[in-house]
N, C-alpha and C positions, 0 to 999 in steps of 0.2 A: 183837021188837026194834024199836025206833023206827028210823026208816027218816030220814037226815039228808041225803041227798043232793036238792039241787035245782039249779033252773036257772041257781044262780052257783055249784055246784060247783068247785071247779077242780082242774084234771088234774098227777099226776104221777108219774112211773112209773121202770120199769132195764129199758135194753138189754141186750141180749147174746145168744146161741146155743150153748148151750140158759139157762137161766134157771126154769123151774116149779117150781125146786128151792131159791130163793131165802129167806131169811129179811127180805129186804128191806118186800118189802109189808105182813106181819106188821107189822115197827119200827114203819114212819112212818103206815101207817093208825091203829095204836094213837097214837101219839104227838098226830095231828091230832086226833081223836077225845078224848082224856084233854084238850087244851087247846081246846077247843072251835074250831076251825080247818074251815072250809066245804072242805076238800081231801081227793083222795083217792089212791092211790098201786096203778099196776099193773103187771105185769108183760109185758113186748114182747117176745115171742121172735122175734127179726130174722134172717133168714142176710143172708149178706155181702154178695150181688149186691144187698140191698136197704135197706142201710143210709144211703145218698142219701134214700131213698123215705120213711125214716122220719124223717130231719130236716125236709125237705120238711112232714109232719105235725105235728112241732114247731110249727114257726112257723105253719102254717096254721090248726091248732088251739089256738094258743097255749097249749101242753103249759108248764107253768109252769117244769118243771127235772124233770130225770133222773141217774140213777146209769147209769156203764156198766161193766159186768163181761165179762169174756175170751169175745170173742179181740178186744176193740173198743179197747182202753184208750189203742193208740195209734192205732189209723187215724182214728177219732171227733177227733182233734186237727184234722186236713184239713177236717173243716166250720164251724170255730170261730173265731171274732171276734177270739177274746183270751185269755188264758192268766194264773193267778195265777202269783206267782215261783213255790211250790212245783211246780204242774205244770208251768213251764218248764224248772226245774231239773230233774227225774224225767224229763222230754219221756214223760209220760203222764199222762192223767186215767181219772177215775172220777167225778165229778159235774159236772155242770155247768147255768148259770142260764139261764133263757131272760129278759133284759132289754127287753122291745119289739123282739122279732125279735134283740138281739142277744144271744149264745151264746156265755157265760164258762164256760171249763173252770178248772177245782181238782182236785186228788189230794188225799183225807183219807185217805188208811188211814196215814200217817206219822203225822198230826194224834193219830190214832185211836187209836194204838199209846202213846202217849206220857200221854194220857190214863187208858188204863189202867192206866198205869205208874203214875202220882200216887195211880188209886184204890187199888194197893196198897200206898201209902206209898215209895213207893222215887223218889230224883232221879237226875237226869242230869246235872246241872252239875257239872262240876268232875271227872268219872267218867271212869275206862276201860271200852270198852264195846266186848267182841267182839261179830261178828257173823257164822254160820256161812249161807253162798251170800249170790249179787249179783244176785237177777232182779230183778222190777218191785217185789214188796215192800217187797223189803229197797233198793231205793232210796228209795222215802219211807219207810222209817225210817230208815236213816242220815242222810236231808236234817235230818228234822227232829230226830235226836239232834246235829245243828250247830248247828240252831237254836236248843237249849237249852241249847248249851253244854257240851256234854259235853269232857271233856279229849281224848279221844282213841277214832278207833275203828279197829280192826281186821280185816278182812276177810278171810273166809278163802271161795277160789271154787276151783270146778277148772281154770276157765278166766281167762284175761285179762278185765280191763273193763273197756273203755278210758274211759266215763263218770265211774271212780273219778278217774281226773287231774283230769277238767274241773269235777268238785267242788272240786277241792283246788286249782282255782283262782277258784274265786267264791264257798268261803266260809270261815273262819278256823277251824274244828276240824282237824287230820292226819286223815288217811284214810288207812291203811297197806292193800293188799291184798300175799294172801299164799296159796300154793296151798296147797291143804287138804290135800293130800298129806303136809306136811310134819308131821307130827301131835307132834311135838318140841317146833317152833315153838307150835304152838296149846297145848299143854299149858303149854310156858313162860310164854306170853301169858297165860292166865287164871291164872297165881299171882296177878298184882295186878289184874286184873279185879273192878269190881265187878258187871256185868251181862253173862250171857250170851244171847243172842237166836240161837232157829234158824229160820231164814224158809223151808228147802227144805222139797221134798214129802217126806223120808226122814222115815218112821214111822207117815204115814197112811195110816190106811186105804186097802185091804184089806191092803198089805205093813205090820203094822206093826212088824214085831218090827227095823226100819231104824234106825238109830242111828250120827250122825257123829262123837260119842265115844267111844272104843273103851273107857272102864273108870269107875268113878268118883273111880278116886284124879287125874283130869282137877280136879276139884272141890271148889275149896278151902271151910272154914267159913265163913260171911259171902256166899258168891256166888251173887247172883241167876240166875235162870235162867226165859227164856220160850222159849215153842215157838210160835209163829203157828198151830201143825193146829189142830182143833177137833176132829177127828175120827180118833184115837178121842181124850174129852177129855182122857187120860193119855197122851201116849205112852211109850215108852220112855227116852225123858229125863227125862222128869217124875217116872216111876217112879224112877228111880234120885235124882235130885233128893229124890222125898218121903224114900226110903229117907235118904237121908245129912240126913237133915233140916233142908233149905235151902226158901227162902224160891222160889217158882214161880209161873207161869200159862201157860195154854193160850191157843189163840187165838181166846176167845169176847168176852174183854174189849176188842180190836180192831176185832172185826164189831159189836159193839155202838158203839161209841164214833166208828168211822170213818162208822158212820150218825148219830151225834149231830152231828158237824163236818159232815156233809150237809145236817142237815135246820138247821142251826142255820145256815149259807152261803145256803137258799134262803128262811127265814124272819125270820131276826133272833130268831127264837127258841131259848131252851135246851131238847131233848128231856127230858121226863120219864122219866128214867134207870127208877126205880121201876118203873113202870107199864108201862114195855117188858121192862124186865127179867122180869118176871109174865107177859106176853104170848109170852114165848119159851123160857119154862121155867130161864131164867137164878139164879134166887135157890138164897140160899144154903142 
């Protein structure tokens, strides 16, 4: 194999602890690579007493931009310059540029989410759009299901979040939150739903038989349905979703896409969806 790397290389990589388990460096080396791009992308396994140490690297090595994955999404904000609205709004990131020493953070997995939404034909404007838990995900996807417009969304958590207010007052979609408990409510909700979205860990791997719908008469003809797992790539909603023959996706079209709004943040460039897709085992 031709050997591309030289002495204008230039660096870019994902924090986090652990990370070797990453589909990250796969995407965007393929993606520099397929667009002839002198850069390369690796992976930093960081513990937490030493996450100073590797900004510090950053800027010394003028590390070009990175992605940061759990448990960094929000402390990685404390070394940072400046913040887009999205990741202001979220108060978390997950990429961020290195500009001449100065360090803009962004959250795309919203961005990411939404994209894959268009690649299976399905909109957001004008939509009601449940959405089951309120952690860090499922905050940038509901930011950016505001962004597009969606008519309404609804939230079902076990807990309070008090984040949901402070959306609903800095951006013009409703944001209802509603305890999940209440499984009445949620069933009533999705008659006119057009998109159901499960952001929790219930059904991944290794527990997967987990499921926050208790039946499928939950699920009317017409309603979409995504699950964020990726693993296993069916879960148990999906299964029942394929079963009543509704329109679905896992959470691979996400992980792909929320690295396209990355690499397309530190580039100006659009990733080569194809060519990565191939490199990850993604195609249909």
């Amino acid at each position: 194999m031709k050997n591309t790397i030289t002495g204008y290389t230039g660096l870019y990589g994902i924090v986090a602890h652990p990370i070797k388990h990453s589909f990250s460096p796969m995407m965007h080396n393929t993606a520099f690579q397929t667009l002839g791009i002198n850069d390369v992308y690796l992976a930093f396994e960081v513990t937490d007493e030493h996450l100073g140490d590797f900004i510090t690297s950053v800027k010394t090595l003028n590390i070009k931009g990175f992605n940061v994955s759990m448990p960094y999404k929000l402390k990685i904000m404390d070394y940072l310059d400046e913040l887009t609205e999205e990741a202001k709004l979220c108060q978390a990131v997950n990429t961020v540029k290195n500009e001449n020493g100065r360090l803009i953070g962004h959250i795309s997995d919203g961005q990411g989410f939404i994209k894959a939404c268009f690649e299976k034909n399905w909109h957001i404007k004008d939509e009601k759009i449940v959405v089951l838990g309120a952690g860090g995900a499922a905050c940038a996807i509901i930011v950016s299901l505001a962004k597009e417009q969606a008519r309404e969304i609804v939230v079902y958590n076990r807990s309070d979040k008090p984040f949901i207010r402070e959306l609903n007052e800095k951006l013009s979609c409703p944001i209802v939150l509603k305890s999940l408990s209440n499984q009445e409510a949620l069933k009533n909700d999705l008659k006119d739903a057009y998109l159901l979205i499960q952001t929790t860990n219930v059904g991944m791997s290794p527990n997967v038989d987990g499921c926050l719908i208790e039946d499928d008469s939950y699920l009317h003809q017409g309603l979409k349905i995504a699950d964020i797992i990726y693993n296993p790539k069916k879960t148990k909603l999906l299964e029942m979703a394929k079963d009543k023959g509704l329109d679905y996706m896992n959470g691979e079209g996400m992980i792909l896409y929320q690295g396209a709004v990355s690499f397309e943040f530190w580039t100006g460039q659009a990733m080569p969806i194809l060519e990565v897709k191939k490199a990850l085992g993604m195609e249909e």
